[in-house]
N, C-alpha and C positions, 0 to 999 in steps of 0.2 A: 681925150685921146680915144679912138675907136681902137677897136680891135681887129679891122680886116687889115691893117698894115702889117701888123703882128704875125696875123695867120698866113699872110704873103710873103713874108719874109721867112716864115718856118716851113712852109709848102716850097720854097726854091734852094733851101739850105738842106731839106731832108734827101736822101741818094735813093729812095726808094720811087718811081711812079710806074705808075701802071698802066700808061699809055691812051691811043686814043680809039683803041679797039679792044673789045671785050674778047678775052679767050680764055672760054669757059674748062677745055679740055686740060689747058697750064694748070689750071688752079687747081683741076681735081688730083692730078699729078704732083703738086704740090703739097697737096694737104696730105695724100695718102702716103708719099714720101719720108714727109714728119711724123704723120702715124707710123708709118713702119720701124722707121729709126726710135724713136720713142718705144714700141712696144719689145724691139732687139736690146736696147737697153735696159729695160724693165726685168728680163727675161735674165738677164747676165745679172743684173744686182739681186735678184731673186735667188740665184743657183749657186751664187756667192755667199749669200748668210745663210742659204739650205747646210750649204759645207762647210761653213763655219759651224752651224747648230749641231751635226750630223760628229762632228771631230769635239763637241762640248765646251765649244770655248762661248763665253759669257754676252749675248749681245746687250746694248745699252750699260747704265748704270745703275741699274735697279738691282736694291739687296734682293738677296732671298727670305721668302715668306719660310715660318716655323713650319707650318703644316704640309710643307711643298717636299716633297722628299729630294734635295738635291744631291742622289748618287747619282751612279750609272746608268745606261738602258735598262740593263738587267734588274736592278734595284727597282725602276717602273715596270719591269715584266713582271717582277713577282707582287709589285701590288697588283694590277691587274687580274692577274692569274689569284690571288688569293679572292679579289673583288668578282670574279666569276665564280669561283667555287660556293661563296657566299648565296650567289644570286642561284646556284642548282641546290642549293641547301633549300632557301626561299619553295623555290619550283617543287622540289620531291620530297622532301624532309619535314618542314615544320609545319606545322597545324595548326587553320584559325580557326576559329567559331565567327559563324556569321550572325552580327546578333541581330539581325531583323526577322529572323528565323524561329 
């Protein structure tokens, strides 16, 4: 059995053709279309888990690691804030010897 029978009978049972003239301008209008809705969707599910993550509620199934500090913002301000004061300690405060010197 060949195979052009097959592909002639999948070619007249499929609802999509594309005609007997090229038009190039459909297509780009087509593809940009699906880009656009694609990138509106992308945009929406994006701002959807920003405010979920923003309101703390847990994305995925994943525990929490020991070292992770899971409180509040505030909880990560003040590491932050302690983790800066560290680094002007670093900066103005502590003293190394350069031993190539």
């Amino acid at each position: 059995m060949t195979p052009q029978p097959l592909i002639n009978r999948l070619r007249s049972v499929t609802t999509l053709h594309y005609g007997e003239r090229i038009r190039p301008v459909r297509d780009w209008l087509v593809i940009l279309g699906v880009s656009a809705v694609l990138l509106v969707v992308s945009v929406v599910w994006n701002t959807l888990i920003f405010i979920d993550v923003v309101q703390g509620d847990v994305i995925g199934s994943a525990e929490p690691r020991e070292d992770v500090p899971n409180g509040s913002i505030e909880t990560i301000r003040e590491l932050f804030e302690s983790r800066a004061a560290e680094e002007t300690r670093y900066e103005n405060e502590y003293r190394f010897v350069d031993p190539s010197r």
